[in-house]
C-alpha positions as CSV (number, residue, x, y, z in Angstrom):
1,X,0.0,0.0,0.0
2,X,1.1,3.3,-0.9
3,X,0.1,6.9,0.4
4,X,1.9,9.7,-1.2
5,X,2.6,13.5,-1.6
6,X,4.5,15.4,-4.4
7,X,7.5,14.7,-2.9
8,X,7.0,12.0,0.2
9,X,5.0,9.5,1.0
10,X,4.8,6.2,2.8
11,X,4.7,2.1,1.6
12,X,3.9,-0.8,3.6
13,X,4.7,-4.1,2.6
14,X,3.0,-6.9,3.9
15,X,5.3,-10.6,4.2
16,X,2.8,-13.4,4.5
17,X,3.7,-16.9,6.1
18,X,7.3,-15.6,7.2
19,X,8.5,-18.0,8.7
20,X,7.7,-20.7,6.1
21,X,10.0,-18.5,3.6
22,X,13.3,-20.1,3.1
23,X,14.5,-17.7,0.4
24,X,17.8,-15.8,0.9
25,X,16.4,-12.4,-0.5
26,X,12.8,-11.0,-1.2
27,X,12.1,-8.2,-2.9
28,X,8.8,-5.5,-2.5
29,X,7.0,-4.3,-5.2
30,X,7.7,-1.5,-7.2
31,X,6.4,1.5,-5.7
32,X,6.2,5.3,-6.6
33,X,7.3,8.2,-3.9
34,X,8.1,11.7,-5.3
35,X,7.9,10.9,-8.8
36,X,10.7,7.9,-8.5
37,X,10.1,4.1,-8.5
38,X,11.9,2.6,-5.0
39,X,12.2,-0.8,-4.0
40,X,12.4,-2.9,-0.6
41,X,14.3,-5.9,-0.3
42,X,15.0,-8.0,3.1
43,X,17.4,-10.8,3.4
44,X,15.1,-12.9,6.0
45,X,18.3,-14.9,7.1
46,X,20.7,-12.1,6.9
47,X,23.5,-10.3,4.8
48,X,26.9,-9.5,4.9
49,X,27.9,-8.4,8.8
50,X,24.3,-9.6,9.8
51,X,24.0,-12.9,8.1
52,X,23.1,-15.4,10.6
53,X,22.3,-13.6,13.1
54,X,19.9,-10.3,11.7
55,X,17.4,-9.8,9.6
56,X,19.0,-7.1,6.5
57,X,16.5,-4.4,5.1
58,X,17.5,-2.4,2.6
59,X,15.8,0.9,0.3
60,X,16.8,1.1,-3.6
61,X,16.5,2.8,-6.9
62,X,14.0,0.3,-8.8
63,X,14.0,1.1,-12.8
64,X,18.1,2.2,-12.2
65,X,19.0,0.1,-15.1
66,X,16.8,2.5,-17.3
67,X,18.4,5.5,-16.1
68,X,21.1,7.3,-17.6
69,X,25.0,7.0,-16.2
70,X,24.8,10.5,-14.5
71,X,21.5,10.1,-12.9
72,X,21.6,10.6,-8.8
73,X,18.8,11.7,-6.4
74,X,18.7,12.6,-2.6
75,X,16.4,11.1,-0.1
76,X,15.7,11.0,3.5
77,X,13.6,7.9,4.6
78,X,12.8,6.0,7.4
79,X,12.7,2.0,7.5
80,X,10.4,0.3,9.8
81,X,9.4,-3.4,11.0
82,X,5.9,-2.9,12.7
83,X,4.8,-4.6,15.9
84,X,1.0,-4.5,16.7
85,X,2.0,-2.2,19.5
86,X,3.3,1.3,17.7
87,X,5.8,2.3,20.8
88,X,7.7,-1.6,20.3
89,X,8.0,-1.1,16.2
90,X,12.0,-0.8,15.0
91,X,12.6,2.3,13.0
92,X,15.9,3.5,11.3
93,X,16.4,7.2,9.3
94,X,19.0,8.2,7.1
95,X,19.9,10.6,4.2
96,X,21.3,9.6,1.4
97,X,22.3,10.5,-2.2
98,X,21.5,7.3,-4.9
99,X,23.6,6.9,-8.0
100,X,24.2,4.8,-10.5
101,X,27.3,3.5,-8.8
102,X,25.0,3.0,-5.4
103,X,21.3,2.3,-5.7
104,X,21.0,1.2,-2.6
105,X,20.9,2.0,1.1
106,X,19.7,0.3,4.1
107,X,21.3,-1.7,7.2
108,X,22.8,-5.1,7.3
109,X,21.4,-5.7,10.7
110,X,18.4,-4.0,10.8
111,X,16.5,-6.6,13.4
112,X,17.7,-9.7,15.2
113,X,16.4,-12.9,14.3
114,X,15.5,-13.4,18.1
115,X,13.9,-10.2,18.8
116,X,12.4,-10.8,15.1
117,X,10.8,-14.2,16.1
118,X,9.7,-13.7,19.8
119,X,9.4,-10.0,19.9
120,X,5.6,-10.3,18.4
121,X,7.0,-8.6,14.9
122,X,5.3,-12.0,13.3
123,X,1.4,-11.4,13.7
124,X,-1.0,-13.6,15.5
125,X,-3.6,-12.9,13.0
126,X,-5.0,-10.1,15.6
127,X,-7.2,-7.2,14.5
128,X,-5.0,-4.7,13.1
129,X,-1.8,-7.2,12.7
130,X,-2.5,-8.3,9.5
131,X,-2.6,-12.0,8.3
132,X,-1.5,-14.8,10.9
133,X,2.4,-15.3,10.5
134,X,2.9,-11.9,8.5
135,X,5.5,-9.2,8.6
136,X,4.5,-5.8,8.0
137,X,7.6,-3.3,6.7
138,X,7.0,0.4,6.4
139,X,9.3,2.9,4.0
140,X,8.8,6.5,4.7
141,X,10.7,8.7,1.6
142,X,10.8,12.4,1.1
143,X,12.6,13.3,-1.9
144,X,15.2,16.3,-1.6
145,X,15.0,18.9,-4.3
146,X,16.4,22.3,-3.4
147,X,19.2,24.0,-2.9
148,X,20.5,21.8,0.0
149,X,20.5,18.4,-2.3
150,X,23.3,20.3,-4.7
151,X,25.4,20.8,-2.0
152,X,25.0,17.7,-0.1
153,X,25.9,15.6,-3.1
154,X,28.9,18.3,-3.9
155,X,29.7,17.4,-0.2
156,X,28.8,13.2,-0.4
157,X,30.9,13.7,-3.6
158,X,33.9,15.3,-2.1
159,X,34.1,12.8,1.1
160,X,33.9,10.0,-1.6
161,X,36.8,11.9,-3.7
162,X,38.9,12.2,0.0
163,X,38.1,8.5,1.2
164,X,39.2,7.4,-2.0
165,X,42.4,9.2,-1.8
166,X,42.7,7.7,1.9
167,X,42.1,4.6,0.5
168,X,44.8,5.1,-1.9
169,X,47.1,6.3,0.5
170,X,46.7,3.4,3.0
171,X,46.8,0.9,-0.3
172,X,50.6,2.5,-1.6
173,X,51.6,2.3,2.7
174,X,50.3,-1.5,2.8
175,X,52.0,-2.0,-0.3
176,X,55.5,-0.4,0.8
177,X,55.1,-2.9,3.9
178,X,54.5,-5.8,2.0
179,X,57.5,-4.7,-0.1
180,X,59.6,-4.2,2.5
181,X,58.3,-7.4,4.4
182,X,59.3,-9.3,1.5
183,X,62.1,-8.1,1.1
184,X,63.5,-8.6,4.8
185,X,62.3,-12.3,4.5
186,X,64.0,-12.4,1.0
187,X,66.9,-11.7,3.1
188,X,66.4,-13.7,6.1
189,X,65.9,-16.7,3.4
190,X,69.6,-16.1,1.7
191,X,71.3,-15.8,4.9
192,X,69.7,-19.1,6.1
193,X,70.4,-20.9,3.1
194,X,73.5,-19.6,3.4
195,X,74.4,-20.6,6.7
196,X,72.9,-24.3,6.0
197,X,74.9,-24.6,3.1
198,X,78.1,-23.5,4.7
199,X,77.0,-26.1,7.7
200,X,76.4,-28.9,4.5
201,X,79.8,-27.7,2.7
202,X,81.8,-28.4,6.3
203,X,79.8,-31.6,6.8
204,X,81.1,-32.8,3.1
205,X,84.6,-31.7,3.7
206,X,84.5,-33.9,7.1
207,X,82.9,-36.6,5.6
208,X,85.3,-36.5,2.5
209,X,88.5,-36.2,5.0
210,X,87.1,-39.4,6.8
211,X,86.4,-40.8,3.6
212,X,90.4,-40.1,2.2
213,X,91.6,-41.1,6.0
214,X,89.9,-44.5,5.4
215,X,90.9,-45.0,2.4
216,X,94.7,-43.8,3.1
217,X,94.7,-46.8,5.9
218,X,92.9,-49.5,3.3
219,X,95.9,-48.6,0.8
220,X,98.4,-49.6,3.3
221,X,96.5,-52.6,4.4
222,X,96.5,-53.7,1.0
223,X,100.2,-53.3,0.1
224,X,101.1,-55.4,3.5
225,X,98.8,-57.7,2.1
226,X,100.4,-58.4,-1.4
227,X,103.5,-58.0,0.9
228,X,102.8,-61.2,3.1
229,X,101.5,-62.9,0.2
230,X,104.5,-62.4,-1.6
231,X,106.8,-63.7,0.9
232,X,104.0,-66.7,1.0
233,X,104.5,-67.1,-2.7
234,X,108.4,-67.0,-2.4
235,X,108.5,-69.5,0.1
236,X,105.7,-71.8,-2.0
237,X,108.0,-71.6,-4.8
238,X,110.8,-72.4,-2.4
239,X,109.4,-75.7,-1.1
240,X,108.2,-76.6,-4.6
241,X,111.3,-76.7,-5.9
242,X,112.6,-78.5,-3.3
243,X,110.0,-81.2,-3.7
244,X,110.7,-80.8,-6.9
245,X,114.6,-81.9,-6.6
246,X,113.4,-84.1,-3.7
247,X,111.2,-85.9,-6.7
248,X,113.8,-86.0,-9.4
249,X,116.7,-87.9,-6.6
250,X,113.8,-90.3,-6.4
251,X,113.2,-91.2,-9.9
252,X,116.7,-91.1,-10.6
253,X,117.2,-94.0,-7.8
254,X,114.5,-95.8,-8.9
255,X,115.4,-96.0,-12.4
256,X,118.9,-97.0,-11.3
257,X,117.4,-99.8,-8.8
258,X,114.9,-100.6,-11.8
259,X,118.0,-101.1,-14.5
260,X,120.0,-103.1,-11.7
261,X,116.5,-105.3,-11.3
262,X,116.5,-106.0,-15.3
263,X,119.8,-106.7,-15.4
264,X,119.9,-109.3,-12.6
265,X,117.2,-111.1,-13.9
266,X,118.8,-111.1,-17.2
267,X,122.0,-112.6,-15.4
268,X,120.0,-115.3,-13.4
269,X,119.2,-116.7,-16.2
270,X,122.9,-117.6,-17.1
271,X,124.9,-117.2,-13.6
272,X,122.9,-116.4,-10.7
273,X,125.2,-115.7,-8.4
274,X,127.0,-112.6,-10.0
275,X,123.9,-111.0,-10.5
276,X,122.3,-111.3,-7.4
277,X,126.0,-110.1,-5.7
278,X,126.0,-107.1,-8.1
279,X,122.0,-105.7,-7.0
280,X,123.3,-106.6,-3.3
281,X,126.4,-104.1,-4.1
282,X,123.9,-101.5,-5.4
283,X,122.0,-101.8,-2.6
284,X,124.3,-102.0,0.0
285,X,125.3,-98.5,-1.7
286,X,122.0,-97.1,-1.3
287,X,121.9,-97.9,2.4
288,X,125.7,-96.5,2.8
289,X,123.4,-93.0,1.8
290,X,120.7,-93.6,4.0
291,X,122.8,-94.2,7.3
292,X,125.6,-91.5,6.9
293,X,122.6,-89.6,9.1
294,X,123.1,-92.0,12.0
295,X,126.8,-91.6,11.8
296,X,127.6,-95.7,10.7
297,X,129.1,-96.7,7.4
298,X,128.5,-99.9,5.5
299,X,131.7,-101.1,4.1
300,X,131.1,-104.5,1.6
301,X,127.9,-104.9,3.7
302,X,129.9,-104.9,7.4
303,X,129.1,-102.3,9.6
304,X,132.3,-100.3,11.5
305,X,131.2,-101.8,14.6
306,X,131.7,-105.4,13.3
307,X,128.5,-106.4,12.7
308,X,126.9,-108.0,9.8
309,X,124.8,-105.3,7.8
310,X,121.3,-107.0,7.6
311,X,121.6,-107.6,4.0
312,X,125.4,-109.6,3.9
């Protein structure tokens, strides 16, 4: 519903079934106050600073997509939630100057949700409240057109051209922090890298003199070694040669025992006794060798003590 003068009037929008809506935003319809089309529009659950916790109402510009980019008007209003008692409705004024760059005003946390449920704002469906479960929202606008709206918007204008150049200001300060901030933790980067790769470098050159020490000591293990085994090998080399000779005195005995052997069979055969006298001889020769260790030489097979050798 809308009452209206030339330049103010008032609009009351009624919200049925409230607390069934679940919808993040709901808007009023158009209506006309001093020659422009306004707008309501609630956020039943909340916006921005009041989301959660506040119900948001909010005035704006309604055809401001059809106006033209310099377009701007001044308002004073007054936003109300009703209660069924006049002295308990919430009320909030204000002034402002609507743009294209700002086509709204209004407060993000216009009613709490608690006082907004059990504060009686939601009818009963009593005389007077309107339907049961509805919210009733006023808008009271008078439309600013003389003298004082020129300045005001010269003065609205100016505080937006001196917050922007605050804003600006704090921006280039935040920024030359943030530069310097970097650049200290540039810093503080390199000289820790720098001091855990002089730590790594001195840990490499201990490991690496450990490493050379080690390897220093396996060197000189090895050449004593291919010493030891070189003396082993010389004295291998030693006793096999010695077998060696030890091996050739034996076959030479045995081919000369092996020749006496033929040739006393060969001799049996015509005169026995000769033959078997000469391999006695031979051997009684060989035994002369053997004993000239135990100091007692065989002389035609009789000891020097004057014994028979064993073989006469």
């Amino acid at each position: 519903m809308t009452v209206e003068s030339k330049d103010e009037g008032s609009f009351t929008w009624v919200i049925n079934k409230f607390k069934e809506i679940n919808d993040e935003t709901l808007y009023s319809e158009v209506f006309t106050i001093g020659g422009y089309k306004w707008r309501l529009r609630i956020h039943p659950k909340g916006k921005s600073t009041g989301k959660g916790t506040h119900m948001s109402l909010y005035l704006y510009v309604a055809d401001s997509d059809t106006l033209p980019s310099c377009w701007s008007r001044n308002a004073s209003y007054t936003l109300s939630v009703l209660h069924y008692n006049p002295h308990k409705s919430r009320r909030r004024d204000a002034q402002d100057v609507f743009y294209a760059e700002s086509t709204s005003w209004g407060w993000p946390q216009f009613l709490s949700l608690d006082e907004l449920q059990g504060g009686n704002f939601v009818s009963d469906g009593y005389e007077g409240e309107g339907p049961r479960g509805s919210v009733r929202i006023e808008a009271r606008i008078k439309v600013q057109r003389d003298g004082k709206y020129f300045s005001y918007s010269l003065k609205q204008a100016k505080q937006f051209k001196d917050r922007i150049q605050d804003l600006e200001k704090e921006l280039n300060e935040a920024n030359s922090k943030l530069e310097s901030a970097n650049a200290k933790l540039t810093i503080g980067k390199l000289e820790r890298a720098n001091e855990r790769a002089a730590a790594a470098e001195k840990l490499l050159e201990q490991k690496l003199e450990r490493a050379n020490e080690r390897a220093a000591a396996a060197e000189l293990k090895l050449e004593d070694c291919q010493m030891r085994g070189a003396e082993k090998v010389h004295h291998r080399d030693l006793n096999t040669n010695l077998v060696a000779q030890c091996i050739k005195e034996l076959e030479g005995r045995f081919e000369e025992r092996f020749e006496c052997l033929e040739k006393d069979l060969k001799e049996l055969k015509g005169q026995p006794g000769d033959g078997a006298r000469n391999c006695r001889e031979v051997e009684s020769d060989e035994e002369k060798e053997e004993d000239e260790d135990k100091d007692t030489v065989l002389v035609d097979g009789v000891a020097s003590d004057g014994s028979p050798s064993p073989h006469s």
